[in-house]
C-alpha positions as CSV (number, residue, x, y, z in Angstrom):
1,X,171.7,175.9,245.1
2,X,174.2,179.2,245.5
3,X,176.0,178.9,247.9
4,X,179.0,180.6,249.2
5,X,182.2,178.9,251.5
6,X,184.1,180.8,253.3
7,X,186.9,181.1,256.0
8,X,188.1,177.7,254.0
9,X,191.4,176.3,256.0
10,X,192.5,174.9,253.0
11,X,190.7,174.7,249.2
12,X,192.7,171.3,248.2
13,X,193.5,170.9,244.0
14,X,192.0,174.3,242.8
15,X,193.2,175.4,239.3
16,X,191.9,177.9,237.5
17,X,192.3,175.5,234.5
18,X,192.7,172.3,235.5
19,X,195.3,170.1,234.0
20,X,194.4,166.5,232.5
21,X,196.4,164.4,235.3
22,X,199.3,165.3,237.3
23,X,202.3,163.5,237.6
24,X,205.5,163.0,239.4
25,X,206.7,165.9,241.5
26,X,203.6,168.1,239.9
27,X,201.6,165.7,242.8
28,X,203.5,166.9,245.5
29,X,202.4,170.1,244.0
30,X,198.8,169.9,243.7
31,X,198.1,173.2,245.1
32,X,196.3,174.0,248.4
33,X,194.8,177.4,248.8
34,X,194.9,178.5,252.4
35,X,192.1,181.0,253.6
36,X,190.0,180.3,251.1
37,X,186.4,181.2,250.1
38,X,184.6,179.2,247.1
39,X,181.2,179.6,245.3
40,X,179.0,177.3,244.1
41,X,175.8,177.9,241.5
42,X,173.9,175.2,240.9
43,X,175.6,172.1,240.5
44,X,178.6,173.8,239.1
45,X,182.0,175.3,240.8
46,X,181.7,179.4,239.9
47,X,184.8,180.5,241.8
48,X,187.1,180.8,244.6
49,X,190.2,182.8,245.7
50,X,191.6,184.0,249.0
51,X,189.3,185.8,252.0
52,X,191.0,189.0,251.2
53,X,189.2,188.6,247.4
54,X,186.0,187.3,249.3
55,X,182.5,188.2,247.4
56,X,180.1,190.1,249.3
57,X,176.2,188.3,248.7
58,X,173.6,190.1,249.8
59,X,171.8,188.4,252.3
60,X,168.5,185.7,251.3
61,X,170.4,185.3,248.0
62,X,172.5,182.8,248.9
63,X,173.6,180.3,251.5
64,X,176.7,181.6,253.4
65,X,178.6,178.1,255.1
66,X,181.8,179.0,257.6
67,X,184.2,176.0,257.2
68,X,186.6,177.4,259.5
69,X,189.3,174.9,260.2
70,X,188.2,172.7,257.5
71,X,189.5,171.5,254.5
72,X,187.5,171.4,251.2
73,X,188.6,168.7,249.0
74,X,187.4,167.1,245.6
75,X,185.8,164.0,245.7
76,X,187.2,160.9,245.4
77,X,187.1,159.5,242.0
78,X,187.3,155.5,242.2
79,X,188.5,154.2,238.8
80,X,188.6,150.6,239.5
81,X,185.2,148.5,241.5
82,X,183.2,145.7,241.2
83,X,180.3,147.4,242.9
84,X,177.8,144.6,241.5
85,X,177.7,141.6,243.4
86,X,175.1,139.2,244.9
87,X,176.6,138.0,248.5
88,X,180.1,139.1,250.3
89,X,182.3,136.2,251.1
90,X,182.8,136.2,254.5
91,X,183.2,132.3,254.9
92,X,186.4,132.5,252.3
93,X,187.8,135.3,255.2
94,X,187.8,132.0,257.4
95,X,189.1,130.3,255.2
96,X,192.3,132.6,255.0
97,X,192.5,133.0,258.5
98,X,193.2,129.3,258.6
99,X,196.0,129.6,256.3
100,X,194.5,128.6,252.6
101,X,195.6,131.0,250.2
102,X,194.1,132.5,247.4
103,X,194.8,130.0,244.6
104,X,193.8,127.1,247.0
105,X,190.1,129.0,248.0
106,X,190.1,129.4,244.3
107,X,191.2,125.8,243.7
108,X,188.1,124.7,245.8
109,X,185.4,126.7,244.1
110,X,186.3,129.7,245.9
111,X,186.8,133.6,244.6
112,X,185.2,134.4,241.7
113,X,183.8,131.2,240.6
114,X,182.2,131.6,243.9
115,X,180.6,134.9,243.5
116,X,179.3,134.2,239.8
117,X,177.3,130.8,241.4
118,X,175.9,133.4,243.3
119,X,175.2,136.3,241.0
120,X,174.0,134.0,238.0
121,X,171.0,132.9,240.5
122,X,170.0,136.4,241.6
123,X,166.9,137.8,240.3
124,X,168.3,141.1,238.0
125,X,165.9,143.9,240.6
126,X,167.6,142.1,243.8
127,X,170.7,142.6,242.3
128,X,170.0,146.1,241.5
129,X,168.9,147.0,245.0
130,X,171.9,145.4,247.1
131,X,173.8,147.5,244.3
132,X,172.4,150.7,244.9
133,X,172.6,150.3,248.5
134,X,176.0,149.7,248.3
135,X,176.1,153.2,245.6
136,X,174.9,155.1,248.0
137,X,176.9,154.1,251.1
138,X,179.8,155.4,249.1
139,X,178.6,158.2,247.8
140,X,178.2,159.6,251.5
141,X,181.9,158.5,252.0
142,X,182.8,161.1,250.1
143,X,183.0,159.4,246.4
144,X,182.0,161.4,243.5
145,X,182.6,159.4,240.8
146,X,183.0,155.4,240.3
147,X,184.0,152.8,237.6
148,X,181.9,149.6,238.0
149,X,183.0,146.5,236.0
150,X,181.0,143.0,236.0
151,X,183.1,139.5,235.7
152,X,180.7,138.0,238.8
153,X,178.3,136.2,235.8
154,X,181.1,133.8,233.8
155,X,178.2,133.4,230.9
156,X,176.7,135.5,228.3
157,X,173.3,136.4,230.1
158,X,174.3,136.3,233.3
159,X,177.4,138.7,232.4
160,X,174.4,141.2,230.8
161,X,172.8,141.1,233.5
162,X,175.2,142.9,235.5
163,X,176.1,145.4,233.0
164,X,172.3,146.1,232.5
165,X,172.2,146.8,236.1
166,X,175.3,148.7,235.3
167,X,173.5,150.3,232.9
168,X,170.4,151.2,235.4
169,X,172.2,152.3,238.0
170,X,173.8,154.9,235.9
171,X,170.5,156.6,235.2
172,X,169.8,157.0,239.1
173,X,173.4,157.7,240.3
174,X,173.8,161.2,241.4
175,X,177.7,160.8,240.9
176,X,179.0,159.5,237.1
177,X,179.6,156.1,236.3
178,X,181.6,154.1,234.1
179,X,180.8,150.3,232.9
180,X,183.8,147.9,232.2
181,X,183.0,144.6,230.5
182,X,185.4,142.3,232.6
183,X,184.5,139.2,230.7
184,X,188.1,137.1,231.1
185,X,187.6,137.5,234.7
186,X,188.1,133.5,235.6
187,X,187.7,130.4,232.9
188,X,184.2,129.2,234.0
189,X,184.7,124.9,234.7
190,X,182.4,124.1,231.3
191,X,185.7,125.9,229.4
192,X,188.7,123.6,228.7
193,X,191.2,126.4,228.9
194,X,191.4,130.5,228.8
195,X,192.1,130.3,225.1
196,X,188.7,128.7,224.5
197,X,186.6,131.2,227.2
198,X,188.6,134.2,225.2
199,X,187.0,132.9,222.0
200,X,183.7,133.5,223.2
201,X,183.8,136.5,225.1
202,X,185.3,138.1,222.1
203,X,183.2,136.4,219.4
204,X,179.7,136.0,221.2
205,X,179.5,139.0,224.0
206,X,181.7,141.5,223.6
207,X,180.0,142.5,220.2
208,X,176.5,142.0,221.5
209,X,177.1,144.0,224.8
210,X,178.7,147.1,222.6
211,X,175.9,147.3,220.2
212,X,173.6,147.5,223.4
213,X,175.5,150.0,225.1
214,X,176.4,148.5,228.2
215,X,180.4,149.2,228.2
216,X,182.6,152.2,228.4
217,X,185.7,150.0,229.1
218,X,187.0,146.6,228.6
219,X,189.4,144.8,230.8
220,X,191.2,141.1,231.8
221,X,192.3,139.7,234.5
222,X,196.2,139.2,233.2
223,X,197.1,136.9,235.6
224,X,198.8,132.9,236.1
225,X,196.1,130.6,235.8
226,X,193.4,132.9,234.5
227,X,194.2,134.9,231.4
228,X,197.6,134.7,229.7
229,X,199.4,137.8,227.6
230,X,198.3,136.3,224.5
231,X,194.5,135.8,225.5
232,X,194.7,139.6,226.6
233,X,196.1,140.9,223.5
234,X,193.6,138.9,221.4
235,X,191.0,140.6,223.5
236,X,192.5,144.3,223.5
237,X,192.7,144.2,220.0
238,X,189.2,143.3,219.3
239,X,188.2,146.0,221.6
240,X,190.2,148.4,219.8
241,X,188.5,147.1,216.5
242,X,184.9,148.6,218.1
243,X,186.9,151.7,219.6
244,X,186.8,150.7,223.1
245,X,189.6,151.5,225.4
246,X,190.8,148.8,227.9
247,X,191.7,148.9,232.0
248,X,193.5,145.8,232.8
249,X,194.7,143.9,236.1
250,X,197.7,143.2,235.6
251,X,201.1,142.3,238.0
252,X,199.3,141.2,241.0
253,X,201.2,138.0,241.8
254,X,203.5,137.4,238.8
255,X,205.2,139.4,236.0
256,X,203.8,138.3,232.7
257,X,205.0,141.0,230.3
258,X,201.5,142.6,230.6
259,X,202.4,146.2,231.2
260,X,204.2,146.7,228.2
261,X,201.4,144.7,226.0
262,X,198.9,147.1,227.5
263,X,200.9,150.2,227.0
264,X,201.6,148.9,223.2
265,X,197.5,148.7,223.5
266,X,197.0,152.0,224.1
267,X,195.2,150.8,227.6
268,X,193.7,153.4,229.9
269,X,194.9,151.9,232.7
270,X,197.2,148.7,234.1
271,X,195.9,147.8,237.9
272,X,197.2,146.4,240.8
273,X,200.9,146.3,240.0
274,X,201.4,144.6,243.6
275,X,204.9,143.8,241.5
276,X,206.4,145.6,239.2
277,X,210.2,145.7,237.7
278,X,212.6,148.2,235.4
279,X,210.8,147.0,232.1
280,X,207.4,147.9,233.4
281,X,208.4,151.8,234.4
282,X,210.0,151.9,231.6
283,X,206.9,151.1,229.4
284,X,204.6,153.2,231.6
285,X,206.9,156.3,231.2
286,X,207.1,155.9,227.2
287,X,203.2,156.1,227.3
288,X,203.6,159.1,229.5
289,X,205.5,160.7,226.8
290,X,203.3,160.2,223.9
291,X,200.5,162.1,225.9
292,X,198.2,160.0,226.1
293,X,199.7,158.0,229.4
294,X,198.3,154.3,230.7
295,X,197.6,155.5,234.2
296,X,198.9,152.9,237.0
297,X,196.2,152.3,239.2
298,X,197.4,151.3,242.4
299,X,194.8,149.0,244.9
300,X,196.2,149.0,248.6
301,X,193.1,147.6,250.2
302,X,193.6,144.6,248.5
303,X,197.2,144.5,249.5
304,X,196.2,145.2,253.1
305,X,193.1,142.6,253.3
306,X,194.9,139.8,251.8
307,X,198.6,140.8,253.2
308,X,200.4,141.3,249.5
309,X,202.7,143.5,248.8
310,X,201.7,147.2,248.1
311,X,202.5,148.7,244.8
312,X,205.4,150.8,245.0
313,X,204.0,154.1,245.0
314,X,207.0,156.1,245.9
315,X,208.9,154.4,243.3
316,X,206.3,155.0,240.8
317,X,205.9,158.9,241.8
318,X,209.5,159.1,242.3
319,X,210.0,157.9,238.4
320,X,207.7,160.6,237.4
321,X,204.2,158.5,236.4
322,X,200.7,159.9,237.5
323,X,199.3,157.2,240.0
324,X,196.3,156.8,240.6
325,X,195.2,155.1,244.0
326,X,191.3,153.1,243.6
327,X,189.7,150.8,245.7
328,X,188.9,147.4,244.3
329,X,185.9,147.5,245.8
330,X,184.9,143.8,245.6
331,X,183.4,140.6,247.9
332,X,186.3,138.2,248.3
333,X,189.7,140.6,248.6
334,X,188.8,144.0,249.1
335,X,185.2,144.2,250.8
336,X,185.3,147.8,251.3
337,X,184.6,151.2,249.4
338,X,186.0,153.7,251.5
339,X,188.4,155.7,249.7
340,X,189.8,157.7,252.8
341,X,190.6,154.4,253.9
342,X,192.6,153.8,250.7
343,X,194.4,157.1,250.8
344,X,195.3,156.8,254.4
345,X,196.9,153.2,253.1
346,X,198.7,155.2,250.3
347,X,200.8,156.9,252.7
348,X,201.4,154.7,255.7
349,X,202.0,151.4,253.1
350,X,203.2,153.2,249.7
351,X,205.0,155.8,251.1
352,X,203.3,158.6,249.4
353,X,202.7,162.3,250.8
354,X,199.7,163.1,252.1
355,X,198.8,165.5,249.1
356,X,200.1,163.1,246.5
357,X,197.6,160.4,247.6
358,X,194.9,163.0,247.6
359,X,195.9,163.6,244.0
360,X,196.3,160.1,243.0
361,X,192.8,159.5,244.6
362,X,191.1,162.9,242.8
363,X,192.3,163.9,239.5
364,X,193.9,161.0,238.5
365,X,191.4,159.2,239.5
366,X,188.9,161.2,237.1
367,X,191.5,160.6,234.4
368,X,191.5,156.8,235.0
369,X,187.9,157.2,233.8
370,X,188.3,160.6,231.4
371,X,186.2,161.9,233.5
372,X,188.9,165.1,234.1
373,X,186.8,167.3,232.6
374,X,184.0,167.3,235.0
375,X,185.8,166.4,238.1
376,X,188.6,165.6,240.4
377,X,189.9,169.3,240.7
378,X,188.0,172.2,242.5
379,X,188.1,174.7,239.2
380,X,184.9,176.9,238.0
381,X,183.0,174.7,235.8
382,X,183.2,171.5,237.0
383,X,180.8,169.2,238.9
384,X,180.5,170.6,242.6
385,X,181.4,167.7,244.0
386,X,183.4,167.9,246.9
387,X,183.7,167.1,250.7
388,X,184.1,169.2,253.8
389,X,186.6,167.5,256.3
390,X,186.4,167.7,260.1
391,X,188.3,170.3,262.1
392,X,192.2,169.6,261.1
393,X,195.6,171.2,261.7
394,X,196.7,170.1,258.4
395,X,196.1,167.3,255.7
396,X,198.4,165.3,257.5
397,X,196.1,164.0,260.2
398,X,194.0,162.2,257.2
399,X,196.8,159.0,257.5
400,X,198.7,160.4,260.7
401,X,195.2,159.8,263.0
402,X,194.3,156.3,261.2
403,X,190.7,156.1,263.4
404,X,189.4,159.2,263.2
405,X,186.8,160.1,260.4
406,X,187.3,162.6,258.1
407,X,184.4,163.2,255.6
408,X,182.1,165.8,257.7
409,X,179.9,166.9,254.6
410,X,179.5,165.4,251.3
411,X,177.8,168.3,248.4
412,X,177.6,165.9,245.7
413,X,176.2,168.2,242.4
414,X,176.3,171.5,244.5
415,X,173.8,169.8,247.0
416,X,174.3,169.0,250.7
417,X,174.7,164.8,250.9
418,X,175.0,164.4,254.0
419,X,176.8,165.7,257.1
């Protein structure tokens, strides 16, 4: 496709040459071109600028789209999902509503345990197809690239089965994907402790799964009663040992010491960080420094379906660390992929600018994947992958009118998606 945009309210995150992640006060910065025209060849971004710089294409050469009063902005880039799953777990909602919480659904064969019952008895093409479905949906949502991690299967074939769907729903995505091996997701009951299940995710799968290519990333769920600092570490470094990076849950209901362990680890990312103190900003903004930063992925559909407290954005913005805002896309505490959603809930919970949460959920988002390269910017040679918003007065109206939808057209590789 060539096509050519014009009368463009406002061309959201356009560089030139995009940076690698932006951070701090440089997100309240992320630049919005007003009047703008931009052209696309192919699947790739060829240009942009003002109106008053606006090419003239002779006519039947190219497609000429008015998106007067519109705002073109990157696509979201979701950096932490558990897109594969068998069944949602709607009876557990009940459950909540009648005042159990999540360690006492848990407690009673709840949660995860729950969903890898289901998942381990799901034929692998079934599994596939409710995936895809659920691939697609987002993609026309405006999501233009995701990170997809298993942790549903609790035992070695059941846990390869969902990265090789991983795996196959990567080679009919239109928008990149990125597989995380989520193995110390919950102690399955046949395992006497975390230490033991540890043992054998980093002994018997982790190797095999590598060697197969099934994982970009590798990750734990740091957490009381699950996986302890020292199970995590055992696994990051073993990871490291076959050059695989980690993204880890950390801080989501107690402070372990994880965020510092992770930065120490070199981790891509720590997520969640529904609590955080001094020690972990601290950490965060040493990794910052080195240049090569462990991104803090904040979750607030989580926080807002289970009623937990919302990462501190502001705080984290405000101490000059790139946040990055991703959906947890899951069954059981965030059943839902819509990433508008999520940045709406980055500034009416987290306190965050309307053009910081558009940041956090666009190029550092790609980042949280290193995936900066090809997306999460409007810059000439990247991805085309962008959406055209409804009529708007401004970018405010994305949190300010909480109903109304904003994604009007999806181009996902320089095509027209839907809208």
């Amino acid at each position: 496709m060539r096509a050519l945009f014009k009368d463009i309210k406002g061309l959201v995150g356009c560089y030139e040459t995009s940076p690698n992640f932006v951070a701090g006060e440089e997100m309240k910065n992320f630049p919005v071109l007003e009047n703008a025209w931009m052209e696309v060849v192919g699947e790739k971004i060829t240009g942009f600028g003002p109106m008053s710089t606006c090419p003239k294409i002779p006519s039947g050469k190219a497609q000429t789209i008015s998106c007067a009063n519109r705002y073109i902005i990157p696509s979201w880039c979701d950096s932490h999902s558990h897109l594969v799953y068998a069944n949602d777990r709607a009876g557990e909602f009940l459950d909540r509503l009648r005042g159990l919480s999540y360690a006492e659904i848990a407690s009673k064969g709840g949660g995860i345990l729950n969903s890898a019952i289901a998942l381990q008895k799901l034929p692998e093409d079934e599994l596939f197809d409710r995936s895809l479905d659920r691939l697609l949906e987002i993609v026309r949502l405006g999501v233009g690239a995701l990170e997809i991690k298993s942790g549903y299967g609790l035992t070695l074939k059941a846990e390869r089965k969902m990265l090789r769907v991983i795996k196959r729903l990567k080679q009919v995505s239109p928008i990149p994907l990125r597989a995380t091996f989520l193995g110390c997701h919950a102690v399955p009951p046949e395992f006497e402790n975390s230490s033991d299940y540890t043992d054998h995710v980093i002994d018997d799968m982790l190797p095999q799964f590598v060697s197969e290519g099934l994982v970009d990333y590798v990750d734990a769920f740091c957490e009381t009663g699950y996986f302890s600092t020292e199970d995590t570490a055992r696994l990051m470094a073993a990871s490291s040992k076959l050059n695989i990076k980690c993204k880890v849950h950390v801080n989501q209901f107690n402070i372990l010491g994880a965020v510092n362990l992770c930065v120490s680890g070199g981790a891509l990312s720590v997520d969640h960080l529904e609590i955080i103190d001094d020690a972990d900003v601290s950490a965060l903004k040493e990794s910052l420094a080195s240049g090569s930063p462990t991104f803090p992925v904040a979750l607030p559909l989580c926080s807002h379906f289970l009623g937990l407290p919302y990462t501190p954005g502001r705080k984290l913005v405000d101490a000059g660390l790139p946040l990055t805002l991703a959906s947890d896309h899951n069954p059981g505490t965030s059943p839902s992929g819509d990433m508008t959603e999520v940045v709406r809930l980055g500034s009416l919970k987290m306190g965050l600018e309307p053009i910081e949460a558009i940041a956090a959920a666009t190029l550092n988002g790609a980042a949280a994947m290193e995936l900066q390269d090809q997306l999460g910017t409007i810059t000439p040679g990247k991805l085309a992958n962008f959406f055209v918003t409804r009529r708007m007065n401004g970018l405010e109206e994305i949190p300010y009118r909480l109903n109304d939808v904003v994604v009007e057209k999806v181009y996902v590789n320089g095509e027209h998606w839907v809208g």
